[in-house]
matplotlib code that plots the C-alpha trace (Angstrom):
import matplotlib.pyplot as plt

x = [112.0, 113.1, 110.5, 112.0, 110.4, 108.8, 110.4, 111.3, 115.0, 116.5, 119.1, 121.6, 118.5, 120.1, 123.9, 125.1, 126.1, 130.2, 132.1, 134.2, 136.7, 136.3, 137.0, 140.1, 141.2, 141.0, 143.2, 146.0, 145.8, 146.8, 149.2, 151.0, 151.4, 153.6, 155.6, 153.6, 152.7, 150.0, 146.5, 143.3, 143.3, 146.7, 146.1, 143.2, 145.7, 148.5, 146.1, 145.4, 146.7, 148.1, 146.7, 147.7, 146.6, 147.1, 144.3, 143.9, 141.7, 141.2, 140.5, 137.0, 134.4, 130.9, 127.4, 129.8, 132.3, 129.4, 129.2, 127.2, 123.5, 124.6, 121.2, 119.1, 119.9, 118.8, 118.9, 121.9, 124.4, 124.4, 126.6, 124.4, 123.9, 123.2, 119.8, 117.2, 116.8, 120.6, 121.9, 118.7, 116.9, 119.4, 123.1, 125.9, 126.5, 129.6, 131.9, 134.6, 137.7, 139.0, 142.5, 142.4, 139.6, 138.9, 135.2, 135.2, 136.5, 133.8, 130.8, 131.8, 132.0, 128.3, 127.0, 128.2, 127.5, 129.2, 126.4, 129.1, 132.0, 135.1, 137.1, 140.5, 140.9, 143.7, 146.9, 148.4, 144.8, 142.1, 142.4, 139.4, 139.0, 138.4, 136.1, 132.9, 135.0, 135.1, 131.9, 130.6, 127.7, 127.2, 123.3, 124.5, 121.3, 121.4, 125.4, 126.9, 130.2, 132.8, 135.4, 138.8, 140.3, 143.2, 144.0, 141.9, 138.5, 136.9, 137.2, 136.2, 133.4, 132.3, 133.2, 130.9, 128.0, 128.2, 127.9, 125.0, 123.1, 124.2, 122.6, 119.6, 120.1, 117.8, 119.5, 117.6, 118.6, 122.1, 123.7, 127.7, 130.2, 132.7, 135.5, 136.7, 139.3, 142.1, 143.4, 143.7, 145.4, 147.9, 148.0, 149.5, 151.3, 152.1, 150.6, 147.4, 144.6, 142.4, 139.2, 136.5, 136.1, 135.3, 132.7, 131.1, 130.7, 129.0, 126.5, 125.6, 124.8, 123.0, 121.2, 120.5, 121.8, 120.3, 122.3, 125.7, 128.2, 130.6, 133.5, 135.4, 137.1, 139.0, 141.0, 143.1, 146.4, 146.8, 145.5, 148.7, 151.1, 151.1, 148.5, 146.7, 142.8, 142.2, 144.8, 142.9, 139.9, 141.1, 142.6, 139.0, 137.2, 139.8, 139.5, 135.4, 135.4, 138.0, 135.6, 132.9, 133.5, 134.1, 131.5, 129.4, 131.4, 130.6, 126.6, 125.7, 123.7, 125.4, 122.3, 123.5, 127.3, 127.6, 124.7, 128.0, 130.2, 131.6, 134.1, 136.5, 138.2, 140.3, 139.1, 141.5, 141.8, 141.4, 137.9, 136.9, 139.3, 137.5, 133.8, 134.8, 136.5, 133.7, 130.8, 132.9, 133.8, 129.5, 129.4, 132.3, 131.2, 127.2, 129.2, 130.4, 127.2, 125.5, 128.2, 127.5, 123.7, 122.4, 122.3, 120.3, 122.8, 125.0, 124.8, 127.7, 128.0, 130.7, 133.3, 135.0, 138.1, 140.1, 143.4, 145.7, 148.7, 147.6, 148.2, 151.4, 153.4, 154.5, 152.3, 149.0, 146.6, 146.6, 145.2, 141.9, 141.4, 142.5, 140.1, 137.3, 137.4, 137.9, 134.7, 133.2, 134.2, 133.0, 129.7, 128.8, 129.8, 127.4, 129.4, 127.4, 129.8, 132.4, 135.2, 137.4, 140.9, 141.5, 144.2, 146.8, 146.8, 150.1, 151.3, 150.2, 146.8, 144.2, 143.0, 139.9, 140.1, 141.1, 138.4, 135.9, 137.1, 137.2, 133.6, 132.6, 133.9, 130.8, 127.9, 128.8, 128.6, 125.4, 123.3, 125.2, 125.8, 123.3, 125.6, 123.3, 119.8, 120.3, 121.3, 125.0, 124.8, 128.0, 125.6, 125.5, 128.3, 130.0, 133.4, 132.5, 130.6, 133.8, 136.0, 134.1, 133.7, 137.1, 138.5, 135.9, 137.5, 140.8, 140.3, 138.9, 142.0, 143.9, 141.3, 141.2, 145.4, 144.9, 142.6, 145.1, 147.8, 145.5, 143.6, 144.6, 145.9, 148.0, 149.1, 149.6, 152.4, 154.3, 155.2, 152.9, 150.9, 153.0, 155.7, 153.1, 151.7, 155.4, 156.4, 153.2, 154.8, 158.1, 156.4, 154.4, 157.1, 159.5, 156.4, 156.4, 160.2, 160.0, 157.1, 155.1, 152.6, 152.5, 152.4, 150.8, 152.9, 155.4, 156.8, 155.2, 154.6, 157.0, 156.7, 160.3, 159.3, 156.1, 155.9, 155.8, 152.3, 153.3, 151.0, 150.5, 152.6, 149.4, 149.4, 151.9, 149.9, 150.0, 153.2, 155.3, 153.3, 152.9, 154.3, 152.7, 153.9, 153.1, 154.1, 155.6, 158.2, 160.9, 160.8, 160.1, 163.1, 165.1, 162.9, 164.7, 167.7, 167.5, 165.7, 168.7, 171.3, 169.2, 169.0, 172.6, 173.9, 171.1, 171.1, 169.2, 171.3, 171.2, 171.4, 171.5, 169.3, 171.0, 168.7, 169.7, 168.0, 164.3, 161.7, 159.7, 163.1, 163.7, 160.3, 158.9, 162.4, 163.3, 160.0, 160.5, 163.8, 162.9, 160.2, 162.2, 165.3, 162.7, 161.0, 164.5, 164.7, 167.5, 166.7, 166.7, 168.2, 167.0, 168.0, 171.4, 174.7, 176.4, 178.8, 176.4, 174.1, 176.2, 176.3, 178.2, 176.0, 174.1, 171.4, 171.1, 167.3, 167.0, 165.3, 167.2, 168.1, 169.6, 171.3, 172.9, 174.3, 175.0, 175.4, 179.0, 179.9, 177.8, 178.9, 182.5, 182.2, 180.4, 182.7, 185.5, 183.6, 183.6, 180.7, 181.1, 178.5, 176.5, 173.2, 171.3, 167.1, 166.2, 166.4, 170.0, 172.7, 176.4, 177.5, 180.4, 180.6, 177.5, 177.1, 173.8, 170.8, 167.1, 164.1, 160.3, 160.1, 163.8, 164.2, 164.1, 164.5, 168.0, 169.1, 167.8, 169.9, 173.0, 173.0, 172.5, 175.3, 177.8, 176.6, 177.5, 173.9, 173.7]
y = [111.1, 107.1, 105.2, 102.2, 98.8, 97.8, 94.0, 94.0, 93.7, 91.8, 94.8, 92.9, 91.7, 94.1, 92.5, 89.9, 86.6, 86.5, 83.2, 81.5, 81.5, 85.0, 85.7, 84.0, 86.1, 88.8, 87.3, 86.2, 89.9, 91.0, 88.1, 88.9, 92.7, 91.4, 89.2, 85.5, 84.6, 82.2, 82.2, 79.6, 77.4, 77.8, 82.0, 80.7, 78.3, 81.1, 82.4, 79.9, 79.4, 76.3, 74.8, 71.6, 67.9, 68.8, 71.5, 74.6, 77.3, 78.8, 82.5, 81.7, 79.7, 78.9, 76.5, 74.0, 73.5, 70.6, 69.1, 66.8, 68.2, 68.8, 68.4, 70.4, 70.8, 68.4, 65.5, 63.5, 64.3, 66.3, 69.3, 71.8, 71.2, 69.1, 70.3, 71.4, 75.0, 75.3, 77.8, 80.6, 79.8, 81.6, 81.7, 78.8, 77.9, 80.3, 78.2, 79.4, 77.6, 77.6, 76.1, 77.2, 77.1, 80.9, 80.6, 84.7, 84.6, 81.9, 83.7, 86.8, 84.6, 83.0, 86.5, 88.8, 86.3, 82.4, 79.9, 76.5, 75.5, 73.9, 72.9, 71.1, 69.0, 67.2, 67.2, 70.9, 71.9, 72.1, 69.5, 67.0, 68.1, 71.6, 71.0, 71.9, 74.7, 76.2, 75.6, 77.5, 79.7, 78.1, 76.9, 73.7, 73.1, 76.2, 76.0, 72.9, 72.1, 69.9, 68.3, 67.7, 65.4, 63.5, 60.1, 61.4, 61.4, 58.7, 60.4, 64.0, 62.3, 61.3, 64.5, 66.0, 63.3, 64.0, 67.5, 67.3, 64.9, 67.2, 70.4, 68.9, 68.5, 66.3, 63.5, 64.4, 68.0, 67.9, 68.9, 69.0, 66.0, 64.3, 64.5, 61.0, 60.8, 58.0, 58.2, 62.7, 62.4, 59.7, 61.7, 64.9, 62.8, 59.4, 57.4, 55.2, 54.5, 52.0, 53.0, 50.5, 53.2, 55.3, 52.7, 52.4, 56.3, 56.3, 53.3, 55.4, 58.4, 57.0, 55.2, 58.3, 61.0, 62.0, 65.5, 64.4, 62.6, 60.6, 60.9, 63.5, 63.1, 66.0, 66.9, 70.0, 67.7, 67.1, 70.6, 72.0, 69.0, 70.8, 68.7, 70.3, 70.4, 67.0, 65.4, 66.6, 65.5, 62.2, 61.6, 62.5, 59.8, 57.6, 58.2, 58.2, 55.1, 53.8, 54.6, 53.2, 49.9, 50.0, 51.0, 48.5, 46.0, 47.3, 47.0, 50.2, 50.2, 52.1, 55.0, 55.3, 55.1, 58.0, 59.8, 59.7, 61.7, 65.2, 66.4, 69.1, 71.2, 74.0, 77.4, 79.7, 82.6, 81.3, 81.9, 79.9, 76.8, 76.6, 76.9, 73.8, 72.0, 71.8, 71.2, 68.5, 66.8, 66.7, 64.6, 62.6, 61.6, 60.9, 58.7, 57.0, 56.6, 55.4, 52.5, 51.7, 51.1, 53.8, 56.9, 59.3, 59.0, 60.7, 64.5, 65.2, 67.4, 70.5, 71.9, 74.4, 76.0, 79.0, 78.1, 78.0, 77.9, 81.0, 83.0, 85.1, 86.1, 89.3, 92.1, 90.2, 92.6, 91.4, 87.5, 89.4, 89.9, 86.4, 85.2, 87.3, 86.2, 82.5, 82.8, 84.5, 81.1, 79.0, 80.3, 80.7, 77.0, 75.9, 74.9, 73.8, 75.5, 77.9, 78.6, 81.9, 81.8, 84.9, 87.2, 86.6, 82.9, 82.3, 84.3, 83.0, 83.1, 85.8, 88.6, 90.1, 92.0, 89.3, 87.4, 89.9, 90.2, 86.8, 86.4, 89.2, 88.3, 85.8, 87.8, 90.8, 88.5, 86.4, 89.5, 92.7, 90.9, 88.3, 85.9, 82.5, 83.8, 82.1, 78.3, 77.3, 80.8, 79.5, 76.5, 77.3, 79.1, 77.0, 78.5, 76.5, 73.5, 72.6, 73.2, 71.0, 68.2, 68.4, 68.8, 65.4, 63.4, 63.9, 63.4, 60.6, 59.3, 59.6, 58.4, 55.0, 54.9, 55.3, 52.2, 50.4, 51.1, 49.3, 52.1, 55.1, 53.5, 51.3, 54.6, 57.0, 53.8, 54.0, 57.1, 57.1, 59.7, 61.7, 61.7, 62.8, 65.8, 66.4, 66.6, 68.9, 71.2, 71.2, 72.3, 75.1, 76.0, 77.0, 79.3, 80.8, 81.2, 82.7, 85.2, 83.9, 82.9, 86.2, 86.8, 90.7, 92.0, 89.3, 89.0, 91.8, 94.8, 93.9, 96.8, 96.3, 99.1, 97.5, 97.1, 93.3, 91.6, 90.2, 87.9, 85.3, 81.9, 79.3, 75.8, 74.0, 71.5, 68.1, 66.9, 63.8, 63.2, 64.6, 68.9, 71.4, 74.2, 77.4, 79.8, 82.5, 79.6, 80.8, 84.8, 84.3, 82.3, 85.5, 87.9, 86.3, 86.3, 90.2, 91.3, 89.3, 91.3, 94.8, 93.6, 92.7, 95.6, 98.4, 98.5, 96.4, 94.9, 97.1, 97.4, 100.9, 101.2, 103.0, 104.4, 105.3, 107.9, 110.3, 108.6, 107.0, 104.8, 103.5, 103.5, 100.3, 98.5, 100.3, 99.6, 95.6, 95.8, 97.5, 94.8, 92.0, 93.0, 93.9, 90.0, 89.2, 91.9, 93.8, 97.4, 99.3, 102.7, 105.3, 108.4, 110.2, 108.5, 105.3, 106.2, 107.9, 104.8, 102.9, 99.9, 97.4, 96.1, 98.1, 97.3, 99.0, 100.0, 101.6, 100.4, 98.1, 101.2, 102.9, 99.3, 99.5, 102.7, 103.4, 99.6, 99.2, 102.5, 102.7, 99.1, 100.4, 103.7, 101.7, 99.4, 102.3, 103.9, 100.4, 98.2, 94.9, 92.9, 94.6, 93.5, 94.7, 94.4, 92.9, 90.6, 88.5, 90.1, 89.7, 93.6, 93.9, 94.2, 92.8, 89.8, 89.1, 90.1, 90.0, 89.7, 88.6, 84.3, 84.0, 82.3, 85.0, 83.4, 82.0, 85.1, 87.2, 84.0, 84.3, 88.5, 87.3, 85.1, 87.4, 90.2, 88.0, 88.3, 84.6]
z = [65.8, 65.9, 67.3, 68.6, 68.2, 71.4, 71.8, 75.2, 76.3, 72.9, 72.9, 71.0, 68.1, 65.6, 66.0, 64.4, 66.2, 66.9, 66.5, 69.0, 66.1, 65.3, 69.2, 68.8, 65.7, 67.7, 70.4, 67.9, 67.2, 70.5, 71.2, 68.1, 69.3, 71.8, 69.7, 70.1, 66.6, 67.2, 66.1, 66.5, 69.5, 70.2, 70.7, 73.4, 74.9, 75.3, 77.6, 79.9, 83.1, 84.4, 87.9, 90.0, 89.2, 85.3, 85.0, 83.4, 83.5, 80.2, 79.4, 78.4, 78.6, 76.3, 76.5, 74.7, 77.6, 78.7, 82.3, 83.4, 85.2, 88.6, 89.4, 92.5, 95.9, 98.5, 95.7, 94.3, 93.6, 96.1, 94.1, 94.6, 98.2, 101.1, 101.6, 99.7, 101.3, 101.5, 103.5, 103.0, 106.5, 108.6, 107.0, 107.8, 110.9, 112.2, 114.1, 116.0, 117.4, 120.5, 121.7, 125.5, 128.0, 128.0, 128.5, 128.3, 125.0, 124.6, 125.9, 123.8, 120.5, 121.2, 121.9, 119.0, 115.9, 116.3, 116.6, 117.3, 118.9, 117.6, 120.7, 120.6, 123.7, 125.0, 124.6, 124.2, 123.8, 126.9, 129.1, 129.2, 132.6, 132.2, 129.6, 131.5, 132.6, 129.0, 128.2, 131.0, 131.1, 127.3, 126.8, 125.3, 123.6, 121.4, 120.7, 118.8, 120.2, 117.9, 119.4, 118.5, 120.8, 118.9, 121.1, 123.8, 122.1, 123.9, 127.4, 125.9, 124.6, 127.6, 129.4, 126.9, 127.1, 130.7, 130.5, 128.5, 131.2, 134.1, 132.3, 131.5, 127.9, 126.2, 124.1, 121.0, 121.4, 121.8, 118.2, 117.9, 116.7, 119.0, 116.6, 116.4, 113.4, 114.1, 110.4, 110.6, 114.1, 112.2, 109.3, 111.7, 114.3, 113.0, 115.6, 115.8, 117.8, 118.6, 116.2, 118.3, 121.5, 118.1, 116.3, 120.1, 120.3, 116.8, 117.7, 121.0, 119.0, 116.2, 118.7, 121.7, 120.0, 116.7, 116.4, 117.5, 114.9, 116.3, 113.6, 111.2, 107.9, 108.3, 105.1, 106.6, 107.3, 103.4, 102.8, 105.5, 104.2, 100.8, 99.2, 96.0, 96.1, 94.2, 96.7, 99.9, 98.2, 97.3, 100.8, 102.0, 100.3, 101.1, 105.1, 104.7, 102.8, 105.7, 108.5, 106.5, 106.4, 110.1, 111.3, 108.9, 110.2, 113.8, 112.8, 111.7, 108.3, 105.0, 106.1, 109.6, 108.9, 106.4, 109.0, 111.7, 109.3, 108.7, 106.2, 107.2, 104.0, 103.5, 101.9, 100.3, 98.4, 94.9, 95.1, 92.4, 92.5, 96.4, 94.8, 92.7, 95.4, 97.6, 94.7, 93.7, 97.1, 97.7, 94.0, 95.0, 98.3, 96.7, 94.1, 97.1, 98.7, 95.6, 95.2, 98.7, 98.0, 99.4, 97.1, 99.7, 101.9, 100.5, 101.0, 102.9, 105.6, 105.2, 108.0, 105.7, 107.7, 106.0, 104.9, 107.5, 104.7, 103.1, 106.0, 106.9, 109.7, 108.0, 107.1, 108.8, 108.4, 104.9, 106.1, 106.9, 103.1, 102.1, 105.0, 103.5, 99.9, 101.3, 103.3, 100.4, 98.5, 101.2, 101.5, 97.6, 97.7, 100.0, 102.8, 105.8, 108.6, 108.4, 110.6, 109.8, 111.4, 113.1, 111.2, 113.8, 113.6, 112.4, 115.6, 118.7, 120.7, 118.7, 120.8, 121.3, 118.2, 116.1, 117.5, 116.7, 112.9, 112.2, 113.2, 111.5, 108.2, 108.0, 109.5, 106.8, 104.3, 105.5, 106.7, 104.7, 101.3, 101.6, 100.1, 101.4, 100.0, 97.2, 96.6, 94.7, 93.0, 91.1, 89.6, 85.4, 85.2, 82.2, 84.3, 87.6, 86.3, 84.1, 86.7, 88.9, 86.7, 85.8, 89.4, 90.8, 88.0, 89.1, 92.9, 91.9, 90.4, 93.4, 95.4, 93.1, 93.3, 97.2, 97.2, 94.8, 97.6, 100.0, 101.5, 103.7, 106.5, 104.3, 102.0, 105.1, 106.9, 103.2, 102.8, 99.5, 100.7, 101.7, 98.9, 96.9, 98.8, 98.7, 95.0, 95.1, 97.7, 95.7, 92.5, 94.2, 96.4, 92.9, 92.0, 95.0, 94.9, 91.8, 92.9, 89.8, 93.2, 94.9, 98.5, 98.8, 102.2, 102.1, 98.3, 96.8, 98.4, 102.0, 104.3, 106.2, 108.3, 109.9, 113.4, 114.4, 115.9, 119.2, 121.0, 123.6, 122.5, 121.4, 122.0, 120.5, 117.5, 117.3, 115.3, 114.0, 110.9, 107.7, 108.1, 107.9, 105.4, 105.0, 101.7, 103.5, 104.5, 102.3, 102.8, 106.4, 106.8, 105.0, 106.6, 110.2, 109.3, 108.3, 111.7, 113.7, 111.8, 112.5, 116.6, 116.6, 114.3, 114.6, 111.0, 108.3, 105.4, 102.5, 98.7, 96.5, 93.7, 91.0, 88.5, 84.9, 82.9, 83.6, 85.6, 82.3, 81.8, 85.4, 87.7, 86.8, 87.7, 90.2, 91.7, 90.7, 92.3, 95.4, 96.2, 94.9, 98.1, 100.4, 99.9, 101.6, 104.1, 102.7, 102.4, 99.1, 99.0, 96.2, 97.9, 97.9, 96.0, 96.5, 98.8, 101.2, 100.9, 103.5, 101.0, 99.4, 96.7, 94.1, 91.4, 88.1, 87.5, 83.8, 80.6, 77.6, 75.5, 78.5, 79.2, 75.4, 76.6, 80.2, 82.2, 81.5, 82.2, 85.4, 86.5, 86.3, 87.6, 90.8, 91.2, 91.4, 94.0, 96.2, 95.1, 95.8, 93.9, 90.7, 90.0, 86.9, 87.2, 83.5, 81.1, 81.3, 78.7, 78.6, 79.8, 81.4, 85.2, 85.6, 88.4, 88.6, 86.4, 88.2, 86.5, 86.4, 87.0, 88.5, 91.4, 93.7, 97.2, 96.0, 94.7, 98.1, 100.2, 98.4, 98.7, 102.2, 102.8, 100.9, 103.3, 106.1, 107.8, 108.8]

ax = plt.figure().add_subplot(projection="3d")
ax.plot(x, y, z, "-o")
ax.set_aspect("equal")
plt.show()
């Protein structure tokens, strides 16, 4: 019998040590299996994926991708968290929006799991008015209500300061933020406001009211303009720096100034890319704080919302996933509140249900996964750390060519901002329009059949500013015109897939073209022959040998029997009778617009 050494747990003692370089041999390997003849650092490199602002995440990572220490929680710089037991007391603070004065849906949301309110008021949203009306039956000392009052924050302020006397709230127990943000509400409508009514509000509270902040940075307007992760970032700093020096100049010390702030960001399903974005926003704003002269000022405090751009109209079951994983993000990050947009965001007013899910999503994840017990539990991985580092240094870029422009006021009124969350939106958009950025339900895996989600019209957001995008734009826009030819017709526009050869030749292209119509709303048909099919166009599905033999002849033989327009799902040749060849990384929202037009669905 072996009797093994008793050495504890040094299971790999006996094997020798591998090489990064000898990792990399065996990648050129692989690569060169499928026809890349590269080797070294370049075989590494074919593997890496390209991200916005110029990064790339590489396929892997070792103790010599360095960052700098990233320190402890509760101590600068801050990228490990705000405070120095984090989120392990009790979970983040679950805060839930509301857009109408509902003060059911309220109640219900404070007594199944949400511990703050996020309340737009004014304008299309609750009337200042009506207010109290919302809140009540809320115990305003338990429940921290945020405000988001555009223009009309001064007088929802005071609605809410008044509310506080009249229920007997003490001042130093009062806990919330008045919302004041004159550069967001610019940002999304294009107009000013006067910022002093905002510097008085944040001299009252640092003055009575210790637990109320007077003003948010909120980053979501770049985030739903398009922006990329070190743009929203960059325009952050820029607006916190803004309101800074205001409300110095108003009196208020550095301390007491950032002490009046909250950042709002955007989580989103790139789990990782989100961890990164956050950690890096806490360093960038401590950097801030240290310049400033006061370095233990600088823990910033975190609104993180779930992307409102990531979510889709079509298929929106499919949002609660992308909400979870976002949340998931959100919370490893460290974020100090979290609100999850209910699935049916896109679609109107969420119902109960929705509700329900969306606060769900973070009490499964605080009390089933215990996700907050432990502080950053990204922090050492050489993945995140890089990626943070890497992701801080190139906010901060923009953030110093904001300041060059004269600040965000001064970059918002020249378009500078805005033409460059643009080109960002441009570049993504061709990704998305080539499906190499997958929608699941929308432009991969459409479900044409699905029965719409139908719900109350919500208020319409504030607008006139920078837009507000969304990546199911494109498909939606197709997906429209398809269900106004099926009301008007009773039929949806449709396409025959015509596959050559057994099964093994033809399944994975006729699956690729059957997606790739349905992205568009034009339905594939597998089943019967052409003629039966009731359509005018048809798409070849078979693999490159069949091609060789059969296209031509099949294309012919089609065209005979009335087809109109012959696609062919592969690489581009030169058969004849071909029109239009489909594959992987074309632009498939021009080619699903111009099958479109020819069908005359308009």
């Amino acid at each position: 019998m072996t009797v093994l050494p008793d050495d504890g747990l040094s299971l790999a003692a006996e094997f020798p040590d591998a090489t990064h370089e000898q990792w990399q041999h065996l990648v050129a390997g692989v690569l060169r299996k499928s026809g890349k003849e590269v080797s070294g650092a370049e075989a590494e490199y074919a593997l890496s994926t390209a991200l916005e602002d110029g990064l790339r995440t590489r396929p892997l990572y070792t103790a010599r991708d360095h960052a700098p220490d990233s320190g402890l929680p509760g101590f600068a710089p801050f990228v490990r968290g705000g405070r120095a037991e984090g989120n392990t007391a009790g979970g983040w603070d679950v805060r839930q929006c509301h857009t109408v004065a509902d003060g059911d849906a309220v109640l219900a949301d404070l007594e199944n799991g949400v511990t703050s309110l996020w309340l737009a008021v004014g304008g299309s949203g609750i009337p200042v008015a009506s207010l109290g009306r919302a809140l009540d039956g809320v115990y305003l000392d338990l429940a921290p209500v945020v405000l988001d009052a555009g223009d009309e924050v001064a007088p929802a302020a005071r609605e809410l300061l008044r509310l506080y006397e009249e229920r007997g709230v003490a001042s130093d127990a009062a806990r919330g933020n008045l919302g004041g943000d004159p550069l967001g509400h610019e940002a999304r409508t294009g107009r000013s406001y006067d910022i002093a009514p905002v510097t008085e509000l944040a001299r009252s509270c640092a003055a009575r009211y210790p637990g109320i902040r007077a003003l948010t940075v909120d980053a979501l307007p770049y985030h739903e303009a398009g922006g990329s992760a070190a743009q929203e970032l960059g325009c952050s700093l820029a607006t916190g720096v803004a309101y800074l020096r205001e409300l110095t100049d108003a009196g208020l010390s550095t301390e007491e100034a950032c002490a009046q702030l909250e950042f709002r960001y955007a989580a989103t399903a790139d789990q990782f890319l989100t961890v990164a974005k956050l950690r890096a926003a806490r360093r960038l704003w401590a950097r801030v704080a240290e310049a400033c002269g006061a370095p233990q000022a600088g823990a910033q405090l975190q609104h993180v919302v779930t992307s409102p751009v990531m979510m889709t109209r079509r298929d929106p079951w499919v949002n609660m996933l992308r909400a979870t994983v976002a949340t998931l993000a959100a919370g490893v990050a460290g974020a100090d509140a979290v609100t999850v947009l209910p699935f049916d965001h896109t679609l109107g007013l969420p119902d109960a249900f929705a509700r329900r899910i969306a606060r769900n999503t973070s009490t499964i994840l605080i009390e089933e996964s215990h996700l907050a017990r432990v502080i950053d539990p990204a922090g050492g991985s050489w993945y995140v750390e890089r990626l943070t580092d890497e992701l801080a240094h190139a906010a901060w870029d923009f953030f110093q060519e904001i300041e060059r422009s004269g600040g965000q006021a001064a970059a918002l009124r020249s378009g500078m901002v805005g033409e460059r969350l643009a080109e960002t939106w441009s570049q993504r958009s061709a990704k998305l329009a080539a499906r190499r950025e997958p929608l699941t339900g929308v432009s991969e895996f459409p479900h044409l059949a699905e029965k719409p989600v139908v719900r109350e019209p919500a208020p319409e957001p504030p607008a006139g500013g920078l837009p507000r995008v969304r990546r199911d734009e494109a498909y939606e826009a197709l997906r429209a015109r398809s269900d106004a030819h099926l009301a008007a017709t009773g039929t949806r526009p449709r396409v025959f897939l015509a596959a050559l050869g057994p099964a093994a030749a033809h399944t994975a292209r006729l699956t690729f073209a059957a997606n790739l119509f349905q992205a568009g709303g034009i339905e594939p048909v597998t089943e019967g022959t052409f003629e039966e099919s009731g359509a005018r166009e048809v798409c070849l599905c078979s693999s490159d040998t069949l091609y060789e033999e059969q296209a031509e002849a099949a294309a012919q033989s089609l065209r005979e029997a009335g087809a109109q327009h012959v696609f062919l799902a592969g690489r581009p040749g030169t058969y004849a009778g071909i029109d239009t060849y489909v594959s992987a990384g074309g632009d498939a929202v021009a080619v699903l617009s111009a099958t479109l037009d020819r069908m005359g669905v308009s």
